[in-house]
C-alpha positions in Angstrom: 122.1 81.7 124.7 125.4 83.6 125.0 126.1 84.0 120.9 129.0 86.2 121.8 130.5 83.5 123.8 129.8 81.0 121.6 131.0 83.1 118.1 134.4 83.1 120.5 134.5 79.5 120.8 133.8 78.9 117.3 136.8 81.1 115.8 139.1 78.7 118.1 137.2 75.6 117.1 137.9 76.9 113.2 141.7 78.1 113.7 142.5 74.5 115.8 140.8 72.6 112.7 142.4 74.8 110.0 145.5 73.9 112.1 145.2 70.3 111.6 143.5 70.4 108.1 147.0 72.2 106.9 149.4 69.5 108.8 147.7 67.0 107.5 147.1 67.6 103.7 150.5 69.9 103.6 152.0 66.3 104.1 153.5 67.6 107.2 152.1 65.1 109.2 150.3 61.3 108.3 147.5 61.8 111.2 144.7 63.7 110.3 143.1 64.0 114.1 140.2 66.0 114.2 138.5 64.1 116.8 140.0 65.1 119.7 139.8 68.8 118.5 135.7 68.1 118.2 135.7 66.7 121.5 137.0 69.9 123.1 134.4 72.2 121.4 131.7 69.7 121.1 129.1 71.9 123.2 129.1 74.3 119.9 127.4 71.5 118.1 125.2 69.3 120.2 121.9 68.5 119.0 120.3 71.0 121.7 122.8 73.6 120.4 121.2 73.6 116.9 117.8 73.4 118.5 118.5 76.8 120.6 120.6 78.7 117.3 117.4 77.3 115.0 115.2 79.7 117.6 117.1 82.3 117.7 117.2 82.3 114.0 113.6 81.7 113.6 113.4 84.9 115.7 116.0 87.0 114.7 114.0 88.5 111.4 112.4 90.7 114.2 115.8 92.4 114.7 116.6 93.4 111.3 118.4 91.9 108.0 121.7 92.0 109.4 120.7 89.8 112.6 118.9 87.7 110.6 121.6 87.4 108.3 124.1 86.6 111.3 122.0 83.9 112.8 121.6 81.8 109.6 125.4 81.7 109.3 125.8 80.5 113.1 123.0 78.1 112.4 124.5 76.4 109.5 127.9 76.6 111.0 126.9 74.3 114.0 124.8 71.8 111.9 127.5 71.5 109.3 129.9 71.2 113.0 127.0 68.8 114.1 127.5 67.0 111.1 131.3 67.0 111.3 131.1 66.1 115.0 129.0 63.0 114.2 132.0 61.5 111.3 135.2 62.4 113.0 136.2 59.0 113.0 135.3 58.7 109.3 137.0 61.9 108.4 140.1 60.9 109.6 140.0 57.1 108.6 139.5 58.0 105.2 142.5 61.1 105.5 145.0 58.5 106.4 144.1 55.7 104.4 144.3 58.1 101.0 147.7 59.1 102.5 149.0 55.9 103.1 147.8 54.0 99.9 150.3 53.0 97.8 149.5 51.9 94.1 151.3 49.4 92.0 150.0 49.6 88.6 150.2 47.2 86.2 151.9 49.5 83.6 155.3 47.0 83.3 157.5 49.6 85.5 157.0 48.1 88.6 157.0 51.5 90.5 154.9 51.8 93.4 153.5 55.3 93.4 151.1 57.4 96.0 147.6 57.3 95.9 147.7 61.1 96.4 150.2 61.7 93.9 148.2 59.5 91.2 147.1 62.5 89.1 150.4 64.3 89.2 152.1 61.2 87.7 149.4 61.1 84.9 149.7 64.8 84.0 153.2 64.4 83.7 152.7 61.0 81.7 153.0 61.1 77.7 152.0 57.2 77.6 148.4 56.8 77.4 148.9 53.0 78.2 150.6 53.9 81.4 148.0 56.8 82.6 145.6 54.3 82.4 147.5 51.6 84.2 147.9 54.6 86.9 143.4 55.0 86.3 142.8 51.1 86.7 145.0 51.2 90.0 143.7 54.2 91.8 140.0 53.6 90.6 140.6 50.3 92.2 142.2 51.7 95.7 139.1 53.7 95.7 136.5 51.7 95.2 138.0 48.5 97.8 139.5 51.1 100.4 136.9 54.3 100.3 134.1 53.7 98.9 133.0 51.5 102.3 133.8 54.5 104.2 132.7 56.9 102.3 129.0 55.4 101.8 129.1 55.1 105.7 129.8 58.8 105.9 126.4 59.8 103.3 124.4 57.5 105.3 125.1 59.3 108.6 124.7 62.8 106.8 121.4 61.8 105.1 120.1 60.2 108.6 121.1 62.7 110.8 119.8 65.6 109.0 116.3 63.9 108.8 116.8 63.6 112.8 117.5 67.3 113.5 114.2 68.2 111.7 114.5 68.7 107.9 113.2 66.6 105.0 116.7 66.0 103.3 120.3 67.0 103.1 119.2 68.9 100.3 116.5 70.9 102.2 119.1 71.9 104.8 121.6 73.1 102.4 119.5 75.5 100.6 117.8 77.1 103.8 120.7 77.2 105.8 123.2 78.6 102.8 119.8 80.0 100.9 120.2 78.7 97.8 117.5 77.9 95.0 119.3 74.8 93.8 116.1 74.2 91.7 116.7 77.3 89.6 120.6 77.1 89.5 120.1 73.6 87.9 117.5 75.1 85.4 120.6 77.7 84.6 123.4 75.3 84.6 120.8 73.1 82.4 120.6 75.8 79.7 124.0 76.3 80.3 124.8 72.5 79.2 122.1 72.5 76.1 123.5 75.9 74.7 127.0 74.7 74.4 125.9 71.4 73.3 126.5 71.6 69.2 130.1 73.8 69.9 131.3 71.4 72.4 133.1 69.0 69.6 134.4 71.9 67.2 135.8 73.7 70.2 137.5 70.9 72.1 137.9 68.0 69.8 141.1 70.0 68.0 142.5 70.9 71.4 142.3 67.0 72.6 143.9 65.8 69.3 146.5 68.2 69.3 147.3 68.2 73.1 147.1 64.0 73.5 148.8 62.5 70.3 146.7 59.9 68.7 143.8 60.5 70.8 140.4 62.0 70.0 137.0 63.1 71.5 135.8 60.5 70.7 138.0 57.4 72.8 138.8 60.2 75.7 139.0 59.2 79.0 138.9 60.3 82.1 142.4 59.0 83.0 143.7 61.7 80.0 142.5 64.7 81.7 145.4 65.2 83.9 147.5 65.4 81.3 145.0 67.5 78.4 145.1 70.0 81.6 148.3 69.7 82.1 149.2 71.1 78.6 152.7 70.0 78.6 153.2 71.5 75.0 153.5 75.3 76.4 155.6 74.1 79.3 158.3 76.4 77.7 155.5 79.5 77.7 155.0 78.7 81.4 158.1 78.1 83.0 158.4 77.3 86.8 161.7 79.7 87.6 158.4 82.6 86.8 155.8 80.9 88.8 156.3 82.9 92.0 157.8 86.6 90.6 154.9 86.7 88.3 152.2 86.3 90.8 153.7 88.8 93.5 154.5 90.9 89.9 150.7 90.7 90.2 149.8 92.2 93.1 152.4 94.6 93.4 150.4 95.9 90.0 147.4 96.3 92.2 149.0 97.7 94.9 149.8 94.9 97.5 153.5 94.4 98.2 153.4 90.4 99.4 156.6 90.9 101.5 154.7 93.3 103.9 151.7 90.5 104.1 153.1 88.5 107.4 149.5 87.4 108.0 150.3 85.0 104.2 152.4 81.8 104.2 153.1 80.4 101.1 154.0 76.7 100.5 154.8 75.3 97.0 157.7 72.0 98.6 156.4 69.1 96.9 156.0 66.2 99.4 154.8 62.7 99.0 151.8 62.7 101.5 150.9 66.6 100.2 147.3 66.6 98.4 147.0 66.8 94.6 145.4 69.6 95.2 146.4 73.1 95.8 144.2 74.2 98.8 144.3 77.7 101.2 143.6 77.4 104.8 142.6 80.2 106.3 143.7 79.9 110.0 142.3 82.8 111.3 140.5 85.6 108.8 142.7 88.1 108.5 145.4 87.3 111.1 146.5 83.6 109.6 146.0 82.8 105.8 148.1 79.6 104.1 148.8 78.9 100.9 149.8 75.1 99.5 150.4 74.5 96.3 151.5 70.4 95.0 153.9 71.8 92.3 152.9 69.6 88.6 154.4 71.9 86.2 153.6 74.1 83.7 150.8 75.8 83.2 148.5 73.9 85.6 151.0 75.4 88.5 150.5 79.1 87.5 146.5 78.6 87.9 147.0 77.0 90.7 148.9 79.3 92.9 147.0 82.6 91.3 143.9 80.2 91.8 144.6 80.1 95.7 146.6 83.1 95.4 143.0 84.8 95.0 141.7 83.2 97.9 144.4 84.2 99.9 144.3 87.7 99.1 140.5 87.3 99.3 140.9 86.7 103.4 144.2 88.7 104.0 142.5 91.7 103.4 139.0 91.0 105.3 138.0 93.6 108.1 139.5 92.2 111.1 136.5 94.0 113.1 134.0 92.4 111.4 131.5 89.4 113.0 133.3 85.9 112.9 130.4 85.2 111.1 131.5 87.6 108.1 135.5 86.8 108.4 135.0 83.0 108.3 131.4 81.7 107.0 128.5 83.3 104.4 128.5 82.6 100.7 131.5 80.9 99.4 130.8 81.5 95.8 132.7 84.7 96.8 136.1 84.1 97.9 135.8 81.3 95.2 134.4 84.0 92.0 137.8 86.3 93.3 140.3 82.6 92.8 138.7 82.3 89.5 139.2 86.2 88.6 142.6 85.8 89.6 143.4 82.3 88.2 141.7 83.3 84.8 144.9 85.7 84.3 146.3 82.4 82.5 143.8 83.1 79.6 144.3 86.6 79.2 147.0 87.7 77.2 148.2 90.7 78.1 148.7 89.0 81.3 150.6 86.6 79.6 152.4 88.7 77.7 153.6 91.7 80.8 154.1 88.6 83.3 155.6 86.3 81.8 156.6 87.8 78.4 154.4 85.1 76.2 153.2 85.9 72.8 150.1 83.5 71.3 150.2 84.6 68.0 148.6 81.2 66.7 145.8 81.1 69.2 146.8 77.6 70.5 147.1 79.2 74.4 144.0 80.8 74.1 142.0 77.8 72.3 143.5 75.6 74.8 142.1 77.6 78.1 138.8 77.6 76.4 138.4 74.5 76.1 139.6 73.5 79.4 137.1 76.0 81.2 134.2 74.4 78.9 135.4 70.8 80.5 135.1 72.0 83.7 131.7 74.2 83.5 129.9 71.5 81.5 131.4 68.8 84.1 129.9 70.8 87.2 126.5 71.5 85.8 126.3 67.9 85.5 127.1 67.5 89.2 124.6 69.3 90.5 121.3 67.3 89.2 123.7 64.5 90.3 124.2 65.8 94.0 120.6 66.5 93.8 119.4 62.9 93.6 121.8 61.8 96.0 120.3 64.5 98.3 116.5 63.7 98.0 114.0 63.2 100.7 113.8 59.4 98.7 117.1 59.1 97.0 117.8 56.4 94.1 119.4 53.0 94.9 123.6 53.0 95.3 123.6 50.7 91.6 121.4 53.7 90.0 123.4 56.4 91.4 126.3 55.1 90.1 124.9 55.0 86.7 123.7 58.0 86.6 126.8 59.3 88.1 128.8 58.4 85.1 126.1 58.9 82.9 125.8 62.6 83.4 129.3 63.5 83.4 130.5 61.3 80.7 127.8 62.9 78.3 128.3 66.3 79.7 132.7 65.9 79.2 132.0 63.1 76.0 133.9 61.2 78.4 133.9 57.4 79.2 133.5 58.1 83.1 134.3 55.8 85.4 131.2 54.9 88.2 134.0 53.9 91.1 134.2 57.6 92.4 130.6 58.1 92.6 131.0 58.9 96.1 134.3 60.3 96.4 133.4 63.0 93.8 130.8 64.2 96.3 131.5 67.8 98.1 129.7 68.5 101.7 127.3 71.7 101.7 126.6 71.1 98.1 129.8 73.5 97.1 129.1 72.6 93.6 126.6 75.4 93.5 129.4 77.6 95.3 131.5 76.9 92.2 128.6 77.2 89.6 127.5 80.5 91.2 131.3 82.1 91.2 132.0 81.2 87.8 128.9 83.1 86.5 129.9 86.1 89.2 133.8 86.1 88.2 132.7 86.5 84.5 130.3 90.1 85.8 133.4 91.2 87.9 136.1 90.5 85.3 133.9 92.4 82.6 133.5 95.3 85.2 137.2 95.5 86.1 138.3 95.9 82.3 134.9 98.4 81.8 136.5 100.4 84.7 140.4 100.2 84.3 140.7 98.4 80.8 141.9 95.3 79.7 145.2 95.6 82.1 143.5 96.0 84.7 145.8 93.9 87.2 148.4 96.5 86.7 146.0 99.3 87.9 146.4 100.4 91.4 143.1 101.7 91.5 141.8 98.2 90.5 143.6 97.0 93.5 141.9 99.8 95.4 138.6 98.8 94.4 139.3 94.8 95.0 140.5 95.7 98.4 136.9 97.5 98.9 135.3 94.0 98.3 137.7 92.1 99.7 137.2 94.0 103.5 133.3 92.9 103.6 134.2 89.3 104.0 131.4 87.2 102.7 128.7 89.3 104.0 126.5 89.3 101.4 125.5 86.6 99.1 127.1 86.3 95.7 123.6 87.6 94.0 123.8 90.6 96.3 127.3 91.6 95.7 127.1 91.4 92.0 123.4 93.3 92.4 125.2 96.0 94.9 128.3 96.1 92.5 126.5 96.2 88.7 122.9 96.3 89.2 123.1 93.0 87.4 121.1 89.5 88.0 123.8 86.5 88.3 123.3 84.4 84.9 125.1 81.9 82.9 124.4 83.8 79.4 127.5 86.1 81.2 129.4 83.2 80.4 128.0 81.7 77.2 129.1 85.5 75.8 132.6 85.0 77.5 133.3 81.8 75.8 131.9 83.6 72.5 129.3 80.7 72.5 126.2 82.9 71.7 124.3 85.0 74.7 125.0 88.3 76.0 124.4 89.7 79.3 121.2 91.6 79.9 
């Protein structure tokens, strides 16, 4: 097999799909037609394609690490293309029909608004009654127009991996993207238990002063737009600062953004554009995009340093490095340097030399606290979640439904709803991408203020030594880059100490 021919092929497949993907959830364009764009390159990911890459990755450990290394990442780049190839029509049935859904809730206004916009409206909503209206009609939409699809879609995942020779979607994942999901979910267990008794003290006060008249308690899920939203510091995070302060940023580390002609930045709002802000990375390091759905207020400024990070993350990647570095590996790495950059927003002398915002009562700070607890404790529950689903004998669509809302209502002491059981599923099992860059963006934010103190975005040197990380792509696994980097093991009782919940790194 010709692997240079075919890693050739596969950077145009990936720029022609990162074409489309951006089009379509930009809001540029209604179609989301990936099938024709499969069709073209479907050679790359035929069932006998997979069979030959399996061989040569079964014997490529006799060439070294790096070989090795290489042919895993082709390997699960066609099956996850195999998989792809084999839902097109899925894919882009269920793109356009949450682009053309229209909701009419029954909240007395008699507005009809986008399915897609759905969250922004209730982050921007100060009546409860009318966010839940907004939760009835969307939960609704999902579970008549989606769910059908998107149950069809598992199926053919769980069936077809079985067919090309492993026990389970789950078995695939972990020895094609080598993780140990069984000890990530003992972590993110421990995780959950050891923040179990501050959970209440820590966010209840936030939810009761962010939400008027709501509590811990009667939360649910249709209030965490707007608890995220934090509409109360709007006037500490105002939108005429959203851009200078993030290219403030990186000119402190040394990047001048107007020289980066290889970035585009989009932050138009547009009806069809997706809730959430995404990067496309066209081609690694020539074509990077940026789209951020602007909401307001603070949520805005995570977002775009959020993506901002992944952006500078591929804009800066070796451009004579293997496809398989530029574009695939480990993404709990690009995704650990869009946390270190979006976690600015809790530090405050961030806050305070970008955007000139004191905290003197704390209220910022407890605020970002709790919100990063809501989201940690919400994807540790996932995972044992996405495991079941995943199993060589998985439970019965009414169990996993109930354990679906089970776990993450208990984990966010949150009356969850069951309808987006399915929808709240990511391919590849990328919740352990997320789990696994949290922990590493906690090790790599304590090593950049060891190294350059606790300003260290205004450190050129910092920049300098970002830029060192940033060049290898996602060569090496997010274990082996903190291990190369610290000497350190990845662990969550890095961020138990960062929430000051107890634990300290060993």
């Amino acid at each position: 097999m010709d692997l240079a021919a075919y890693r050739a092929q596969a950077e145009i497949f990936t720029a022609e799909l990162g074409e489309e993907y951006h089009a379509h959830f930009a809001g540029l364009r209604t179609e989301f037609d990936v099938e024709p764009i499969y069709a073209r390159h479907a050679d790359l990911f035929t069932a006998d394609t997979v069979a030959r890459l399996r061989e040569q990755a079964d014997a490529a450990a006799a060439r070294g690490e790096d070989a090795a290394r290489r042919a895993r990442m082709l390997l699960d780049f066609a099956v996850d293309g195999h998989l792809g190839l084999i839902s097109t029509d899925l894919e882009g049935e269920l793109a356009e029909r949450e682009a053309g859904l229209m909701l009419s809730p029954d909240d007395g206004t008699g507005q009809a608004i986008p399915f897609r916009e759905a969250t922004i409206v209730q982050a921007n909503e100060p009546d409860r009654g009318r966010r839940l209206a907004i939760e009835a009609a969307r939960l609704e939409a999902t579970e008549t127009h989606l769910n059908p699809l998107y149950r069809e879609l598992l199926e053919r995942t769980r069936a077809r991996a079985v067919e090309l020779g492993w026990p389970s979607y789950r078995a695939l994942c972990e020895q094609l993207k080598g993780l140990d999901l069984d000890r990530l979910a003992r972590a993110t267990d421990a995780f959950t238990r050891a923040t179990e008794d501050a959970y209440a003290p820590l966010v209840g006060p936030v939810i009761e002063r962010t939400l008027a008249g709501t509590t811990l308690d009667d939360l649910q899920r249709a209030d965490l737009p707007r608890l995220f939203r934090f509409a109360e510091a709007d006037a500490a995070f105002d939108g005429a600062h959203l851009l200078p302060s993030f290219e403030a940023t990186l000119d402190g580390l040394g990047i001048d953004p107007a020289t980066q002609h290889n970035v585009h930045l989009d932050v138009e709002s547009r009806p069809a554009k997706s809730p959430r802000a995404f990067c496309v990375a066209v081609r690694v390091p020539q074509d990077v995009r940026l789209v951020v759905p602007p909401i307001g207020g603070r949520d805005d400024f995570i977002a775009l340093l959020h993506e901002g990070g992944h952006v500078e993350h591929y804009a800066h990647v070796d451009a004579e490095l293997a496809f398989e570095y530029r574009h695939l590996g480990d993404n709990a790495i690009t995704e650990a340097f869009a946390f270190l950059f979006d976690h600015l927003v809790e530090n405050p002398a961030w806050l305070h030399a970008r955007l000139g915002v004191q905290d003197p009562d704390g209220m910022l700070a407890a605020h970002a606290r709790a919100t990063r607890l809501i989201y940690l404790r919400r994807y540790a529950a996932k995972l044992p979640y996405e495991l079941d689903v995943h199993s060589v004998d998985p439970p019965d669509d009414a169990t996993l439904r109930e354990r679906y809302a089970t776990l993450l209502g208990d984990a966010a002491r949150v009356r969850w709803p069951r309808e987006t059981y399915l929808a709240d599923l990511d391919p590849g099992f990328y919740v352990a991408a997320y789990l696994r860059a949290w922990a590493l963006e906690t090790h790599l934010r304590a090593h950049l203020r060891e190294r350059f103190g606790e300003r260290w975005f205004e450190q050129r040197e910092a920049g300098g030594a970002l830029r060192a990380l940033w060049r290898d792509g996602q060569r090496l696994s997010a274990e082996e880059l903190l291990g190369e980097l610290t000497g350190a093991e990845l662990d969550f009782g890095a961020l138990l100490a960062d929430l000051g919940l107890e634990a300290a790194p060993r």
